[in-house]
N, C-alpha and C positions, 0 to 999 in steps of 0.2 A: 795680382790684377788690381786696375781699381775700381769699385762699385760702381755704376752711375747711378746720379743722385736722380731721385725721381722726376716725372712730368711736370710741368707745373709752374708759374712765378712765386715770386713770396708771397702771402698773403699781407694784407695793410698791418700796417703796427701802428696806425693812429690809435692815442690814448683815450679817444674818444667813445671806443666801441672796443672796450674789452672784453664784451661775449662774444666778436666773431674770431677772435685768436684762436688759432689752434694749438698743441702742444710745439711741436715741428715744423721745420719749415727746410725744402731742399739744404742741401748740404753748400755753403757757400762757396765759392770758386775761391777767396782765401787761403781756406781750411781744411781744401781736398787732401786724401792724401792714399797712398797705397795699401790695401791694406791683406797685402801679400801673409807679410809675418803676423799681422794682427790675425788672419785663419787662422793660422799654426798656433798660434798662445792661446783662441778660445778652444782648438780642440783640443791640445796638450793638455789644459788647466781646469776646464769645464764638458769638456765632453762634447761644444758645442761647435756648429756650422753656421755661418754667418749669410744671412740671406737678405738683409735689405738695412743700408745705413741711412739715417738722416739726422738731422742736426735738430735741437734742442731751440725753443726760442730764445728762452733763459740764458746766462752765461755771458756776460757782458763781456768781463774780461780773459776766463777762462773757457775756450768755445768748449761743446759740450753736447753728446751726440744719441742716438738711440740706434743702440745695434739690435734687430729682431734677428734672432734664430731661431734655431728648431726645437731648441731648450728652456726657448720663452724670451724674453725681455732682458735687454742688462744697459745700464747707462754708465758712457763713456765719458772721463772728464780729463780735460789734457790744456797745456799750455801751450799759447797760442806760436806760433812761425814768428821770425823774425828776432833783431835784438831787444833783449826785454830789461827794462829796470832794477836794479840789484836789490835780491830778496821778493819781488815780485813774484806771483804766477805762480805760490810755493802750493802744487796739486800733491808736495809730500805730505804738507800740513794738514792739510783737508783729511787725509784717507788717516795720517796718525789719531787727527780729534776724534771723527768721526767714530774709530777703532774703539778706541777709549771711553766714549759717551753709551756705545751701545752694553758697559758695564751699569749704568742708570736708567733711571726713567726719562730720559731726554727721549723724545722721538728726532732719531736720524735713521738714513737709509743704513741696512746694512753693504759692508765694504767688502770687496771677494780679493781684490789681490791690486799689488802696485807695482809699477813697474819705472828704472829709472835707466833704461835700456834704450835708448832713440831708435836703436836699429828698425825697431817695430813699427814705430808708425812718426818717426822724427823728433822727437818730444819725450817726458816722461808724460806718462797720465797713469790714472787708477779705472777699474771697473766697482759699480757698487748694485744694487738689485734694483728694479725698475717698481716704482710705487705705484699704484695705481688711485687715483684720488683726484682732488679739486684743487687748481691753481686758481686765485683770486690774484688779475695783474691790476685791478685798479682799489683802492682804500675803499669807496662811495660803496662799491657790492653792489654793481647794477645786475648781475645775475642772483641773486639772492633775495626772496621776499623780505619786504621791507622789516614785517615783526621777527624775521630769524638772524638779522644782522648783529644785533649787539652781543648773541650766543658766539660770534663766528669771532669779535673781538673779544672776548675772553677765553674761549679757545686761543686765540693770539697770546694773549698774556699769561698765561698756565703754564704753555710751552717754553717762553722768555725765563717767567721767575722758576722752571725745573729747572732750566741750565744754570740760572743765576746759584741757585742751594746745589748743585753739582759738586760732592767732595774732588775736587781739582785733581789734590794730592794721593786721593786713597786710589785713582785711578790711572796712577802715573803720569801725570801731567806736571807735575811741579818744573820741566825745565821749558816748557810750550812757551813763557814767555820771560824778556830778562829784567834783572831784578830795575828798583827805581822807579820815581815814580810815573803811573802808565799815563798821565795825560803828554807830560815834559818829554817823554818818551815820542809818542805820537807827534805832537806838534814839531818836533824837532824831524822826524820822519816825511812828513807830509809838507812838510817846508822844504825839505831837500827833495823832494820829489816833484812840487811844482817846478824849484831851479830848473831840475831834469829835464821834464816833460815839458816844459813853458815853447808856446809856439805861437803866444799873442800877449798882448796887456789884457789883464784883470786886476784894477786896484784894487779891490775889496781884499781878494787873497792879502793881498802884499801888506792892507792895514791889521788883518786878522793873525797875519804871522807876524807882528809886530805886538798884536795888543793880549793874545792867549796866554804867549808864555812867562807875560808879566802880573797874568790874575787868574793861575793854576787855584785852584782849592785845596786846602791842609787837607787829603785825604791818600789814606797807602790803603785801602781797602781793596782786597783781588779776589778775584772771580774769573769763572769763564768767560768769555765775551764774544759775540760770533760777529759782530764788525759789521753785519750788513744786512740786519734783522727788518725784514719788512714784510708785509704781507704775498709779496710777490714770491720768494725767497724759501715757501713751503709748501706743503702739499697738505690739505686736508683730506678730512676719510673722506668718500665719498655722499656719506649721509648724515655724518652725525657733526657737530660745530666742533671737533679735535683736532689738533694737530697730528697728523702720522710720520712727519720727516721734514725737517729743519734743513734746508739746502744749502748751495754754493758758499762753504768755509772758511774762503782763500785769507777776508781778511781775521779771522778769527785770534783770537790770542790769551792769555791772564792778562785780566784788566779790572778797571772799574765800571761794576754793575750799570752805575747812573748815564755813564758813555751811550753802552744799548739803550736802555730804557728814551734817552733825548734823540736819539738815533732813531727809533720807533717810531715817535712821536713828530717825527717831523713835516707831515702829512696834516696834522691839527694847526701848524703854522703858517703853511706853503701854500702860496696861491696854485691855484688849477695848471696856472702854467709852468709849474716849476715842479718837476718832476709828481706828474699828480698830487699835488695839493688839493686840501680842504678848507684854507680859509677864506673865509666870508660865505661858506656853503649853511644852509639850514641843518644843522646836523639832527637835532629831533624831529623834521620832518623827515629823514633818510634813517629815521633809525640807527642811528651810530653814537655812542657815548662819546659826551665833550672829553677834549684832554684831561681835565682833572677827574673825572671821574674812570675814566682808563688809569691815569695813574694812581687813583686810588685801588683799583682791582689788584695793581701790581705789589700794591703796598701789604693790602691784605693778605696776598700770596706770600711774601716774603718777611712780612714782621717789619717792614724798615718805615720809618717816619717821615724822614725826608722826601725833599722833591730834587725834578728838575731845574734848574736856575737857568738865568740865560747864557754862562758860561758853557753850560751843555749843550744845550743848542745851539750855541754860535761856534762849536768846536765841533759838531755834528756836521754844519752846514759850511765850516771853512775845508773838511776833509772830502763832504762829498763834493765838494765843486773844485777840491784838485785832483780827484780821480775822476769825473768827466774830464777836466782840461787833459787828463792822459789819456781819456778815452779819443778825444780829438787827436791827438800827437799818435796815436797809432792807425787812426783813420785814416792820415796823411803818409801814412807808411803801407798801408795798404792788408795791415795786419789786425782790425779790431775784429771783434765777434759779433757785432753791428750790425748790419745794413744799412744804419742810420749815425753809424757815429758819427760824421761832420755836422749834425744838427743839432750836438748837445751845447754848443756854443754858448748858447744865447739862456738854455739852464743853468751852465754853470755862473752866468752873471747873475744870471737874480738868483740864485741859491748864495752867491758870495755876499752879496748887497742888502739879502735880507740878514745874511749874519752879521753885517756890520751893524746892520738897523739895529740887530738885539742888543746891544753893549756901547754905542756911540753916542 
């Protein structure tokens, strides 16, 4: 049979009011889907009885759901319907890293089982244990008293530099990503995938894949790298300013540190309107350390010297604005995890235009 998704419209996803967000939001009419044999694999695999599905707000591009049973909590993660971009939507990856991290002190959720079986519910996806904690969807921490904010970003960066000092190899990761080096790698990836995904002009892309791969940095330094580290992206305890679980994997890989680190950080650069941005915000009256002294936490944590440059940045900001432009091209298909994706349009031009800004 399939569930019905409960009563109810979506609730707003203006960025403006990220305390009235809820975890959940009905199951989107995209993303329905039977979940006959999905019974049968949690009782077979869990013991459990499926009693109320809903969808996740999270999950851009991997939708992403909450099965409640009778066994408690478990969250579903699955690649979304329709044709999808090669290497894309790899929910193998995810449930591998994750498998492997929980050898460390990385806080990730734990993973119960993967499946790459469609008959079940169309898709591969994985199940992992349902956290129970504090989602922060906007950087400012308007739900947070102002003196407890800057605890909540170093929480942020504890959790970054464990994965960063994560032995890769002692936990069998060494094939997670290919060899070469990981920026040249990227840029040539995200280039071919605007081609792909391209369903408008955006100059800035088109100068950024032009001007990156001619001012790569002498560096083959690897690490873990989780590709989309942001504050949205975790789940804090519910009381104390920690991380308890590092989310949504999909673009994860061996990389370079400074990648995340500028990737984080992108929020100290970005105007209000560009995927919530902080610049030109008062940050000492909100309680929030400047950029550089964020990066300096991180430095601490890790022993490293160096900073971000604005090749980091402007590689940050030319990757996140061709994964919108694909969030739009699958809006258009009728397949994103969205409700909103035809309105990322107009972020991914000022997220591209400010990365040109950084280096032109």
């Amino acid at each position: 049979m399939t569930l019905p998704s409960p009563q109810g419209g979506h609730p707003t996803e203006a960025e403006d009011a990220p305390e009235a967000l809820s975890e959940t939001v009905p199951v989107r009419e995209a993303h329905r889907f039977d979940t006959t044999r999905l019974e049968e694999l949690l009782g077979d695999r869990l013991g459990a009885r499926l009693v109320e599905l809903r969808q996740m707000r999270g999950g851009q591009s991997n939708p992403t759901f909450l099965l409640v049973t009778d066994r408690g909590e478990f969250v579903l993660r699955k690649q979304p319907p329709g044709d999808l971009l090669p290497s894309a939507h790899a929910v193998d990856r995810e449930f591998r890293v994750q498998e492997a991290l929980a050898q460390t002190d990385v806080p990730v959720p734990k993973v119960l089982l993967f499946t790459e079986d469609r008959s079940v519910i169309g898709t591969p996806f994985y199940l992992m244990e349902r956290l129970k904690g504090r989602i922060f969807w906007s950087p400012t921490l308007p739900e947070v008293p102002r003196e407890n904010r800057a605890a909540i970003y170093e929480g942020m960066v504890d959790a970054l530099a464990r994965l960063h000092k994560a032995d890769w190899k002692g936990i069998g990761l060494e094939t997670y990503g290919r060899p070469g080096n990981y920026f040249a790698r990227q840029i040539g990836r995200w280039s071919k995938q605007w081609q792909n995904s391209r369903t408008r002009e955006n100059p800035a892309i088109d100068k950024l894949a032009e001007w990156l791969p001619r001012n790569i940095p002498d560096s083959e330094e690897i690490a873990i790298c989780h590709g989309d580290f942001r504050i949205d992206n975790m789940i804090f305890h519910p009381s104390e300013p920690r991380v308890i679980g590092i989310l949504d994997w999909e673009l994860s890989t061996l990389g370079h540190p400074l990648a995340d680190l500028a990737y984080n950080c992108l929020p100290f650069i970005n105007p209000p309107a560009a995927f919530r941005g902080m610049a030109g915000l008062d940050l000492a009256a909100l309680g929030i350390p400047t950029m550089d002294a964020y990066v300096g936490m991180y430095q601490a944590r890790t022993g490293r010297t160096d900073s971000v440059t604005p090749f980091h940045l402007a590689f940050s900001l030319f990757r996140l604005a061709v994964i919108l432009e694909g969030v739009i091209a699958r809006g258009r298909q009728g397949n994103a995890s969205s409700a909103d994706a035809s309105s990322h349009g107009e972020r991914a031009t000022l997220l591209a235009d400010r990365g040109w800004e950084l280096v032109s």
